[in-house]
N, C-alpha and C positions, 0 to 999 in steps of 0.2 A: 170189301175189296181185298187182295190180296196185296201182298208186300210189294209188288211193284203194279202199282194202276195201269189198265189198258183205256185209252178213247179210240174210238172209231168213228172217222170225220165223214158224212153223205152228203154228195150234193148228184142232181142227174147225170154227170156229164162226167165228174171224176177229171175236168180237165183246168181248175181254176180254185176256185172256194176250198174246195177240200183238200186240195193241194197244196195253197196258201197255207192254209193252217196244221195241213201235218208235219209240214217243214220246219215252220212257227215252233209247234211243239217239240220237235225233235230237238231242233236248236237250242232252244231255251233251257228244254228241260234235262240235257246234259245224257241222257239215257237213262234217265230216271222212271220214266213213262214209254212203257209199249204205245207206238204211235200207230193204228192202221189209215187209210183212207180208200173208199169206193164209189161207185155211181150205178145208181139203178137202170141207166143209159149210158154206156163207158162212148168216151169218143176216142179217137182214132191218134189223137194226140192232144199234150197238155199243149194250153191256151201260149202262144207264142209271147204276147204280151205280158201275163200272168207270170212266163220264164224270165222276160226282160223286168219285172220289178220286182221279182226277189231278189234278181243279179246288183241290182242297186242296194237291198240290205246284204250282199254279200254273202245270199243261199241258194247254191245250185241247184237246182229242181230239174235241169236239162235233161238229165235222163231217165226220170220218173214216164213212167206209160197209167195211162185210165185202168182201173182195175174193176171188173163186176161185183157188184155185193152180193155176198153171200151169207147165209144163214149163220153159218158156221163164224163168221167177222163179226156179227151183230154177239152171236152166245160168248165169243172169246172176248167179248168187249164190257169193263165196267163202265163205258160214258158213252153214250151213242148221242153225236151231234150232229141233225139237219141242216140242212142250208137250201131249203125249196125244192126238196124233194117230195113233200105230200106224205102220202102216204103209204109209201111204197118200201117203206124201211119198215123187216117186221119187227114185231115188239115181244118180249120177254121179262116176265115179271123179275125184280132184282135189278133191274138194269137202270141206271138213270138215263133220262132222254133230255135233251135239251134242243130247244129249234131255235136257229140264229137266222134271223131276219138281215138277208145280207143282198146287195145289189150284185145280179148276174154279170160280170166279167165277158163273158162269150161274146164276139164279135165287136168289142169295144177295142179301144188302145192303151198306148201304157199310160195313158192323162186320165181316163178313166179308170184304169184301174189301181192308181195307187191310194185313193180312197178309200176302196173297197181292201187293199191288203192294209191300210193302216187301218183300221178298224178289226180286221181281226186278229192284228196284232195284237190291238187292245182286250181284245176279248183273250186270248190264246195266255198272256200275261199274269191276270188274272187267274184262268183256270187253273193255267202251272202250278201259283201258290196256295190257289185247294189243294188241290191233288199230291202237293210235296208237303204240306206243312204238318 
């Protein structure tokens, strides 16, 4: 890894999971960690619910947009993390992969999904003090 780690967060939609957690990271990790996030299927906007409970940890994600994955996000990336996207994120030897088993956010509400964002809180916590320590 280089002196400042990069992860790169995929889920299909780029409108929830990935989003969650790049904010996560961002926040936490003070700029210490290049954050990216993508979706192998970008939607048209982030999950309205998913905006309402980061708003309640007091992280605006309001004007994040879905972004396409690209080849190019995966090679620029030391951490590539799934979130039920299959198999559709390619792979590059060097690179570590981690797949988070996380419950889909999309068309739920903010009672459902703040489960889902405390949980990768937990996980996103963690990773920070890999990657910083």
């Amino acid at each position: 890894m280089t002196d400042k780690p990069s992860v790169l967060f995929v889920c299909v939609h780029n409108a929830g999971r990935s989003q969650m957690a790049a904010a996560y990271l961002t926040h936490l990790a003070g700029g210490a960690i290049e954050v990216r996030s993508a979706g192998s299927q970008p939607a048209d906007q982030i999950n309205h619910a998913v905006v309402e409970a980061m708003a309640e940890e007091d992280i605006d994600i309001s004007a994040e947009i879905p972004k396409v994955l690209t080849t190019d996000a995966v090679q620029a990336s030391d951490v590539v993390i799934t979130m039920g996207c299959g198999d559709t994120c390619p792979v590059f030897p060097g690179k570590r992969y981690l797949d988070w088993q996380l419950d889909d956010p999309a068309g739920q509400g903010v009672d459902a999904v703040r489960p889902i964002r405390d949980q990768i809180r937990t996980r996103i916590e963690k990773l920070a003090s890999e990657l910083t320590a």
